[in-house]
N, C-alpha and C positions, 0 to 999 in steps of 0.2 A: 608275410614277413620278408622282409629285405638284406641278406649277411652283405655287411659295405667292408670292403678292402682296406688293407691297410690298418687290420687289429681293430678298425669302426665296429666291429658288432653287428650283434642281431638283435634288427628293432622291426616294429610296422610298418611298411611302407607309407601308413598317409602320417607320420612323425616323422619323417626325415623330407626336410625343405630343400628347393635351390632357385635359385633364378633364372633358370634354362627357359624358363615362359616368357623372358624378356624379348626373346627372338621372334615370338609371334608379333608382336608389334613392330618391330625393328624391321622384317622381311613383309608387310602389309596383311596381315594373315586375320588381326583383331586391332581394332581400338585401341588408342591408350588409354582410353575413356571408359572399354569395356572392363564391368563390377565384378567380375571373378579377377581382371587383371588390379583393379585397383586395390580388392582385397586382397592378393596376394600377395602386392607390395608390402602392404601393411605388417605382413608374418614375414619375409624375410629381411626387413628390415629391424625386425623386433627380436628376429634371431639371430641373424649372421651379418647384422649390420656393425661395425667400429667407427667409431671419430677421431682419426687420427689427426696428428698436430699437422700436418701435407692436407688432409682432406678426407671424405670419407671411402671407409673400404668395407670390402662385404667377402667372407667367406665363402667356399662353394657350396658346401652343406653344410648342416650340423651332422655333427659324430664323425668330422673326416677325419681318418688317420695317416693324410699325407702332407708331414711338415715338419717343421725343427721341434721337437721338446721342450716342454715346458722351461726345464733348466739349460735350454738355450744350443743340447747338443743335437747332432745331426740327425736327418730322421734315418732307421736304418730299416725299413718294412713298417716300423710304428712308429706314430709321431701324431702331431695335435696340426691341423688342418689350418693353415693362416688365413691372411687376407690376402687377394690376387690384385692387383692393380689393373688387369683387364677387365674386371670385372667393375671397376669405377668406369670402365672405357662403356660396357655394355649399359650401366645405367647413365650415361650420359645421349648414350643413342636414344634409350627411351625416355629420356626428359624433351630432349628434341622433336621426337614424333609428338607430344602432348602440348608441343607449343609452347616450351620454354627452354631458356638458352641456358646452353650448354656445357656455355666459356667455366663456369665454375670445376666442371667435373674435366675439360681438356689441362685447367692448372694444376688440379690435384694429381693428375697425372704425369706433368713435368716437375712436379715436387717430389715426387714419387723416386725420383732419375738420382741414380749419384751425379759425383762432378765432371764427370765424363760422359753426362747424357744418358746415360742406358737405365733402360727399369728391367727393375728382376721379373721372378715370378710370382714371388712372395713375400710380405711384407710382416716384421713384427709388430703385432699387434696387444701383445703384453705390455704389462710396465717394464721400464727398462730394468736391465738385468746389474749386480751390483760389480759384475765383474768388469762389466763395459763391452761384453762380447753382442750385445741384443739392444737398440735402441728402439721405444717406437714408434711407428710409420718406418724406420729402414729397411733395408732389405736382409731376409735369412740368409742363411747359406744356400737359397735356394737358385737355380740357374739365371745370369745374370752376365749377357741379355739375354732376354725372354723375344724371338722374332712376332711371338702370339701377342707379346704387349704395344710392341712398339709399332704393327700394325694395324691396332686397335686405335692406337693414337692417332696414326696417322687418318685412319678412317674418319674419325671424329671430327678430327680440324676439316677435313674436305665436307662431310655432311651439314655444317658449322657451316661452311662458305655457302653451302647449296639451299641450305634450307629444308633441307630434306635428309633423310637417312640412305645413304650411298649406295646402301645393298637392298634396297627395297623393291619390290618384284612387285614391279606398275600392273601386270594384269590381274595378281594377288588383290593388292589393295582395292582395286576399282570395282573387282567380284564383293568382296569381303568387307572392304570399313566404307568403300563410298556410296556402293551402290548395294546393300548386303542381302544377298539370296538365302530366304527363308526354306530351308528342309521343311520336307511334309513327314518325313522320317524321325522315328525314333529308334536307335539301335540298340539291338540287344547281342551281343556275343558272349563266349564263354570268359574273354577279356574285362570284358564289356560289362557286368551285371546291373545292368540299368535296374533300379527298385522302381522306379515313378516316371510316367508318361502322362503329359498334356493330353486331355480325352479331346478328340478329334485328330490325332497326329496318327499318322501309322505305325505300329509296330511291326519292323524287321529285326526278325530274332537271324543272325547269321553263326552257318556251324561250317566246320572244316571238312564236313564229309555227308554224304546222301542220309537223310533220315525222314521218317514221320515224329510229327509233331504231336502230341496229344495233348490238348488244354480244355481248358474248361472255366466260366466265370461265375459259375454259383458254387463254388466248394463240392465237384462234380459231379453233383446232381444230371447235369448232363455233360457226356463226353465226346468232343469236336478231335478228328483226326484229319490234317495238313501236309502234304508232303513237299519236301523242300526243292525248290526251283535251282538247277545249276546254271553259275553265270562261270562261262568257259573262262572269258579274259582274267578273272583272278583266281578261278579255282577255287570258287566260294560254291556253300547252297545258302539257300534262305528261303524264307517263305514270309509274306505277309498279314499283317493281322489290324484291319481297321477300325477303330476305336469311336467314330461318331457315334455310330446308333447303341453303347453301350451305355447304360446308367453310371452318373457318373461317383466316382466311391470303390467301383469293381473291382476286383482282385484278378487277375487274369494268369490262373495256375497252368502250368506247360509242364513237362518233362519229353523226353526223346527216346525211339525207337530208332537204332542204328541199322542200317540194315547192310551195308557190308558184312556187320561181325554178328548180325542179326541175335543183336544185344539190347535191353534197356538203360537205359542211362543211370536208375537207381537210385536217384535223385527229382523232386520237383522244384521248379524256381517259381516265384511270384515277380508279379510288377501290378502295381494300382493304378486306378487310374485318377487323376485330378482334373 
């Protein structure tokens, strides 16, 4: 469960969306090609996508509570979450990495501008209001200018010129989307609860403190004890766990022996194997 700011509430974290994954593309990190990114287009634009009469705009989540009021007054702690006009700026960057041009999403954003140039932070995204205080695609009462927006823009028009995305971290990309290094790893943390592992990959279950490992892949019929390997430079342990010579179908049940607080963990985790 995730409590979001701003009076949003308490939901599950995998229900509340955003676009922050846009960045992996934009900084060379994934693909725009790659299928978790392109499916997750597909959700945020199904959720926190608007078409305004400027151009299209996207919300930062759903359930945000930082924004003007439905009836158009100030947000004062609680409020209904707009559209951000940087955020047309961000998926303009990742139309550009996927090899199409951009120019629609650098206009929506000078549409975006009063007559004076400047874009806000937030844009109303309701129908206009009858009093005439809210029109939309205009700007809330929200901070205007926004330095966040109008650098965003300016990024875009320069990326636009280059061909490329501005901030994109060349030895990112050339590891990652050109040339892309397959892990032999599959990770397991307390973060982390990986349920399913490709049989042949290794499993590294990683803990924040020294323990023995105790698993077993028959429903513990027999019982395997592991103890975990400290890597100095992050102040990790872990221990490895190779998956070829396993039948594939396995269950591979673990729990943990701490042995600082020379405690069990109290708990067992599973991960299959496919």
């Amino acid at each position: 469960m995730i409590q979001l700011a701003n009076g949003g509430g308490l939901h599950p974290a995998r229900n509340v969306v955003g676009g922050d994954f846009l960045h992996l593309v934009r900084l060379g990190i994934r693909s725009a090609s790659d299928p978790i990114v392109c499916d997750s287009i597909e959700v945020i634009d199904r959720v926190l996508k608007h078409d305004l009469p400027q151009g299209p705009g996207w919300r930062r989540y759903n359930y945000d509570g930082y924004g003007q009021k439905d009836d158009g007054s100030a947000f004062d702690g609680t409020g209904v979450g707009r559209c951000w006009p940087i955020l047309t700026g961000e998926r303009g960057h990742y139309e550009l990495a996927a090899g199409r041009d951009p120019l629609p999403f650098i206009k929506s954003l000078e549409n975006f501008a009063n007559q004076g140039g400047m874009i806000s932070e937030q844009l109303w995204d309701a129908e206009d209001l009858q009093n005439g205080n809210m029109k939309r695609g205009s700007a809330t009462g929200a901070a205007m200018p926004l330095c966040w927006s109008h650098a965003e823009y300016i990024s875009l028009v320069r990326s636009r010129h280059d061909g490329v995305c501005f901030d994109r971290v060349e030895p990112a990309f050339q590891r990652y989307v050109v040339n892309p290094v397959q892990s032999r790893h599959e990770i397991w943390s307390l973060r982390h609860r990986l349920q399913r592992v490709s049989r042949g990959k290794i499993l590294r279950i990683i803990l924040a403190a020294e323990a023995t490992i105790v698993w077993s892949t028959d429903d513990w019929a027999r019982t395997n004890r592991s103890d975990t390997t400290h890597e100095s430079g992050l102040n990790l342990w872990f221990a490895d766990f190779p998956t070829a010579e396993l039948p594939e179908g396995s269950v591979f049940t673990f729990t943990s022996f701490w042995k600082r607080d020379q405690r069990w963990e109290g708990r067992n985790w599973q991960v299959s194997l496919q």
